[in-house]
C-alpha positions in Angstrom: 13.1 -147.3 49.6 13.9 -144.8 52.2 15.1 -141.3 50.7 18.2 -140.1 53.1 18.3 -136.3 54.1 21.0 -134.3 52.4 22.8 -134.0 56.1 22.4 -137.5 56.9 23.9 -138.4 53.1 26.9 -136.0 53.8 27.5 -137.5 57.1 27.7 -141.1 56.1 29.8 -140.0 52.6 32.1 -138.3 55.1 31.9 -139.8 58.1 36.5 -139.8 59.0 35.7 -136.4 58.2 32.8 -135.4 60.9 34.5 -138.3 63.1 37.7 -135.8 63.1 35.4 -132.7 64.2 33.8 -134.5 66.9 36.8 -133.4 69.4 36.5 -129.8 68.6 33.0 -130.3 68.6 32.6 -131.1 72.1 35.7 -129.2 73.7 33.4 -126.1 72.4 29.9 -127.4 73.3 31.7 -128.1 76.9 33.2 -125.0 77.1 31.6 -122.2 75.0 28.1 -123.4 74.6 27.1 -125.2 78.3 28.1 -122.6 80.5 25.6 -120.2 78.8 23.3 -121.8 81.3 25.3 -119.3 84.1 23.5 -116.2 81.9 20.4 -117.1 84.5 22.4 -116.3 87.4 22.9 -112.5 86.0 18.8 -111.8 86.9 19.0 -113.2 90.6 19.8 -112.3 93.7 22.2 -115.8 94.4 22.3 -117.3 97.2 24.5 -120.4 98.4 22.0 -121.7 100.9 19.4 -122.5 98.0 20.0 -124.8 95.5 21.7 -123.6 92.2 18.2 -122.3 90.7 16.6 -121.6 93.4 17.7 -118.2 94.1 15.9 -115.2 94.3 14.9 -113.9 90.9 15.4 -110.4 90.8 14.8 -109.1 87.1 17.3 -106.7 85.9 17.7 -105.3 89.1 21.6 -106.1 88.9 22.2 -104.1 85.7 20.0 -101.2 87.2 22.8 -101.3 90.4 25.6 -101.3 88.2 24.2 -98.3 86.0 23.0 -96.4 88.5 25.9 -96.8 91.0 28.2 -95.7 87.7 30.2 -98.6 88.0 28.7 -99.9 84.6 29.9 -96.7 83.0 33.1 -96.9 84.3 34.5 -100.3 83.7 32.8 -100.0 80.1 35.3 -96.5 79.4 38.2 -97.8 81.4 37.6 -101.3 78.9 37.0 -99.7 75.9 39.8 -96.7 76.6 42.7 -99.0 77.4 41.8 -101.9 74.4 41.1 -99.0 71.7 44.7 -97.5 72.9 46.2 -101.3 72.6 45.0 -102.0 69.2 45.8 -98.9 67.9 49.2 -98.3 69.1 49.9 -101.7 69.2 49.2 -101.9 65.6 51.0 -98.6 64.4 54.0 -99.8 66.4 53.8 -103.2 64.6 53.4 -101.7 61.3 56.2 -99.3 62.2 59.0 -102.0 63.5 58.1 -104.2 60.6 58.8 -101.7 57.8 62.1 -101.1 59.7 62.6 -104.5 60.0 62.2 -105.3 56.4 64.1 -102.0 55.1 67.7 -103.5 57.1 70.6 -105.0 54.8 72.4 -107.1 57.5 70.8 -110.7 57.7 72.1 -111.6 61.2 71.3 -108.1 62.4 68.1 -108.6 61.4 67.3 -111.4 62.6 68.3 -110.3 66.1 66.3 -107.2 65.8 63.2 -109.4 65.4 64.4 -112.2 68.3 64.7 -109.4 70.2 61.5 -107.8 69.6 59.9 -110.8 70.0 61.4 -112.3 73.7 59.4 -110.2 76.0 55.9 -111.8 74.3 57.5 -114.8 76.2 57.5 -113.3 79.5 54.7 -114.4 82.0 52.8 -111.1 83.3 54.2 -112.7 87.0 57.6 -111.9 86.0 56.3 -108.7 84.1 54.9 -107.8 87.8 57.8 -108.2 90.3 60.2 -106.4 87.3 57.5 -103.7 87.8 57.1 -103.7 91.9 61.1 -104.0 92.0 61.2 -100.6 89.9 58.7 -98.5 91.3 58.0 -99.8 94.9 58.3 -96.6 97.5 60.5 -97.8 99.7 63.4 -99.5 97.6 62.3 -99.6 94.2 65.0 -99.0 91.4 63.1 -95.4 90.4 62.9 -94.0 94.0 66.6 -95.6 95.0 68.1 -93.3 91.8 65.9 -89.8 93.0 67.0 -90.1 96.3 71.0 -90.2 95.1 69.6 -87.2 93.2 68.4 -85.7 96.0 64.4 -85.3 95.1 61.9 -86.5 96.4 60.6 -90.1 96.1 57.2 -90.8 94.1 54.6 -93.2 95.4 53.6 -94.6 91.9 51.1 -96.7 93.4 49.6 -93.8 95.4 48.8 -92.0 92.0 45.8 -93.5 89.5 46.8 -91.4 86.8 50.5 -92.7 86.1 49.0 -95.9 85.6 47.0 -94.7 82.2 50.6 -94.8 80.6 52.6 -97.5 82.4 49.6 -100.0 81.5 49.6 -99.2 78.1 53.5 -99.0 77.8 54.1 -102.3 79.4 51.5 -103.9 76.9 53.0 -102.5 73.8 56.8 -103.8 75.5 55.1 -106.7 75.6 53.1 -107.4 72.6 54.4 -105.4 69.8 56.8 -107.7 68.8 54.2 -110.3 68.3 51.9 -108.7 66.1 54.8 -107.2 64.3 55.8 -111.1 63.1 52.5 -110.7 61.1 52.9 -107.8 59.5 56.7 -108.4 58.6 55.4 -112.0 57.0 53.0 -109.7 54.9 55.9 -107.6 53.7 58.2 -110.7 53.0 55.5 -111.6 50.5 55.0 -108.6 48.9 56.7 -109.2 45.1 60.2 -107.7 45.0 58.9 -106.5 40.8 56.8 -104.0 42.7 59.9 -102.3 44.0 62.3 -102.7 41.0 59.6 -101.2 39.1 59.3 -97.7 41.4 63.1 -97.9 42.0 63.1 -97.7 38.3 60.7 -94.9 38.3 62.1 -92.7 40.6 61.0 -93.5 43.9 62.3 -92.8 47.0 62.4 -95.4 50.0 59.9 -93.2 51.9 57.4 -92.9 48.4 57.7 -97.0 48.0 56.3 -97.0 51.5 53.5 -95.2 50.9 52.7 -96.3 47.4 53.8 -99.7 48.0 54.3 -101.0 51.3 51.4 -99.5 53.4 48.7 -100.3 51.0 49.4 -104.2 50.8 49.3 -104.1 54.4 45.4 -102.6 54.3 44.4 -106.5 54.5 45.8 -107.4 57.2 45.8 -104.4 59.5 41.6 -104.7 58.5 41.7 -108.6 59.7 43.7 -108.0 63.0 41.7 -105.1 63.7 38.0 -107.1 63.3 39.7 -110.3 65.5 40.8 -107.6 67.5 37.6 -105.6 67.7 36.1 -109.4 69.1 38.0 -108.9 72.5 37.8 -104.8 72.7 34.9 -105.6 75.8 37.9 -108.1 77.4 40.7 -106.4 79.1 44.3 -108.1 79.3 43.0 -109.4 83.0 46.4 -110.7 83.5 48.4 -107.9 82.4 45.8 -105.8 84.7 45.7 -108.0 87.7 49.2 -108.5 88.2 50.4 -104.9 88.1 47.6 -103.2 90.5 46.3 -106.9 92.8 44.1 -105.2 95.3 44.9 -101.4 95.0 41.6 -99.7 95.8 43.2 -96.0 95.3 44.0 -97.3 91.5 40.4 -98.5 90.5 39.3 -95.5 89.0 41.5 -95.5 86.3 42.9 -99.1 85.9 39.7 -101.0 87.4 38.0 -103.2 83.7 35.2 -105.3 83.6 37.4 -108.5 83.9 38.7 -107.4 87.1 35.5 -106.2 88.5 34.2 -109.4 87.4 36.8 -111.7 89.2 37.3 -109.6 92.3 32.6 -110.0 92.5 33.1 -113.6 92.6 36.6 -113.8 94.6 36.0 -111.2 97.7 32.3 -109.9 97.3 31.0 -113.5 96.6 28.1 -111.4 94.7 27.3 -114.2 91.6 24.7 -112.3 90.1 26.8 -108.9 90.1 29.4 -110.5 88.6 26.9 -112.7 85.8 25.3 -109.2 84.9 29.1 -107.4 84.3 29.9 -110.2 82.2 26.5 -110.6 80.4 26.7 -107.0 79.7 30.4 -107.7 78.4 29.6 -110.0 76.0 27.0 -108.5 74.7 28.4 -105.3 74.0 31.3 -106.8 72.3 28.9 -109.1 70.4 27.2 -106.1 68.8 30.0 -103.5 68.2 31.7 -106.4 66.3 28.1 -107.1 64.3 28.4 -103.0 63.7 31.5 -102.8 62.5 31.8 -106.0 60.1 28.4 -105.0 58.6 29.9 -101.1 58.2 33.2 -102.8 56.8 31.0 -105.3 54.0 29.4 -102.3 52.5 32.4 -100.3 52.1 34.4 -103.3 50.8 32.9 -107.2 51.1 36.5 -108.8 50.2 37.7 -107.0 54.1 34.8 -108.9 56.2 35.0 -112.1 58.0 31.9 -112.9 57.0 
């Protein structure tokens, strides 16, 4: 009698099961797993008269252009700058809104605080763009329109790189923020009301049963938002990037990320293997910092790792 594998046992006890997973399955095996074969691309010099492996093969001669040129190091602080500044803002505000949220009396008022929070995570970054060009624009844009019936002087917003560091980053958080504040305000709504009765009881002030109470039940989740978040810190909101400075050379310096570098290689430079390096590089950076910090987060407390 022939003695079945363990796997091959499991697959014909639950067979509906592995039959259900086959979908999932594939969509990531066509998507995730296949184009891996592109990493090649990233160590050659492509060219479109050749076939698609038949290109020059160039070593690591693309990561030494992007180092040495200091493009590398300046999509990786631009990337790393603008997502550290989104997660941690983004989650403060959250935090912030959803305490107030969960502190109001009115029921109607507080659900409209929340819808209201929560509409502009509905907005397309298109619309988010032409709201933006419409204010700021030089030559009728709301901003410039209300100096001049001041009497100052205009401001080209799109001539200066530096403005952008805080409009990006406000425009994400008017964006987002009410999103990830959902999460956090589902956390509070399941935190047992005995907790509070008890240091109501005791003495405590709204602001102590915050501290005592509130903001430590929260540690989970803020931990786990932070690691899923820490998985996309080497991918830039492209959208949110691409739709408020398009083509603006004079704002690269400051607003330019690897997903934009990466798209604009491929869309107007036509350079495949610069653009397969930047996004090699991308993934593998992000790949290890989130090995570094769930392996530094397991030691301090194994119950706050994904795995």
């Amino acid at each position: 009698m022939v003695k079945r594998s363990p796997f091959l046992k499991e697959l014909v006890t639950n067979r509906i099961m592995f039959l259900m997973l086959l979908p999932a399955v594939l969509y990531f095996l066509i998507n995730n797993y296949l184009p891996m074969v592109g990493i090649y691309y990233a160590f050659t010099r492509f060219d479109f008269s050749r076939s698609l492996f038949n290109s020059a093969f160039v070593g690591f001669e693309n990561f030494e252009f992007l180092w040495k040129s200091g493009i590398l190091l300046r999509l990786t602080m631009n990337t790393l700058g603008y997502n550290a500044a989104f997660i941690l803002l983004g989650n403060v505000g959250a935090i912030f809104l959803a305490i107030l949220a969960s502190e109001l009396k009115l029921r109607w008022f507080k659900k409209l605080t929340q819808s209201i929070l929560f509409l502009p995570y509905f907005v397309s970054f298109v619309i988010l763009s032409a709201i933006v060009y419409n204010v700021f624009n030089y030559e009728s844009g709301f901003l410039n329109t209300l100096l001049k019936s001041w009497s100052v002087e205009p401001v080209d917003i799109y001539n200066l790189p530096w403005a952008w560091i805080p409009l990006i980053i406000l425009f994400y958080l008017w964006k987002n923020v009410g999103y990830s504040m959902v999460i956090y305000l589902a956390t509070i709504t399941g935190i047992s009301e005995e907790y509070y009765e008890a240091a109501k009881i005791d003495g405590a002030n709204i602001f102590q049963r915050i501290r005592y109470i509130t903001l430590p039940m929260l540690k989970t989740t803020f931990i786990i938002l932070l690691l899923f978040s820490l998985g996309s810190i080497m991918k830039g909101q492209f959208d949110l990037f691409y739709q408020l400075v398009g083509n603006n050379g004079l704002l690269y310096n400051t607003t330019d990320i690897l997903d934009t570098y990466v798209y604009r290689s491929l869309k107007v430079t036509f350079d495949i293997g610069m653009a397969s390096a930047a996004g090699l590089y991308q993934s593998l950076f992000g790949f290890i910092l989130v090995m570094t910090v769930n392996t530094i987060i397991r030691k301090t407390n194994e119950e706050y790792a994904l795995f």
